[in-house]
C-alpha positions, 0 to 999 in steps of 0.5 A: 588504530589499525588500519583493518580495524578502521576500514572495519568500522568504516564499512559497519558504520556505513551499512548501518546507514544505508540499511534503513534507507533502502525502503525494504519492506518485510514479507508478509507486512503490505508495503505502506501505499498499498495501504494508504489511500492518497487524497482520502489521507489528506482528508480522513484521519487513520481511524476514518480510514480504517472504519471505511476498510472495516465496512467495505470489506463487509459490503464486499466479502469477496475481497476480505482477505489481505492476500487477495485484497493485494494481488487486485491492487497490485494487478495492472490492467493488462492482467500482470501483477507488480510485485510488492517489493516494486519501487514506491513511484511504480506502486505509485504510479499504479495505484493513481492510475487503476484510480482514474480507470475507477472513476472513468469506468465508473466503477466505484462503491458508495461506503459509508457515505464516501464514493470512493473508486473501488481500488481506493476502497480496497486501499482502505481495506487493507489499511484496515486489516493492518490496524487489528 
């Protein structure tokens, strides 16, 4: 094998490798965490959770849209909004702590029977709009 043609397929190989670790996610396709309410996954099944988003969107028709549904999720206290394409650990990081602000501000919604922090609410919103 010539040499240009094994560093040719040595840089491929290797790109198609790092590619699909990069974590990239799509336009217009919400990041996964924005969409998936962590402790409420580990106790409801996917069709719960989207039954949740489904009814609160209806209780709150204000914030039905996926577009606006994001940019509140995304939107830190201080009024600035982190981009979706932002690290997982700093979406993380966000949404755990809008959560506790939720709970201490006692700003949660009562949905289908869950009292769930408003952003765990929209979570679940979203999480609905991306399972039609």
């Amino acid at each position: 094998m010539k040499r240009r043609s094994f560093i040719l397929l040595s840089a491929i190989g290797s790109t198609a490798i790092i590619i699909p670790s990069l974590n990239c996610s799509s336009p217009g396709k919400p990041n996964k965490i924005l969409a998936e309410p962590l402790l409420l996954s580990h106790i409801c099944d996917a069709k719960t959770i989207r039954e949740i988003g489904e009814a609160y969107r209806k209780q709150a028709f204000t914030e039905s849209g996926e577009d606006q549904l994001l940019k509140i999720l995304l939107t830190d206290s201080s009024g600035k909004i982190l981009p979706q394409s932002s690290d997982s650990t700093m979406i993380r990081s966000l949404l755990d702590q809008k959560i506790k602000d939720d709970f201490e501000r006692d700003q949660t919604v009562n949905v289908k029977g869950w009292v769930l922090s408003a952003t765990e609410a929209r979570q679940c919103a979203v999480f609905s709009l991306i399972q039609q």
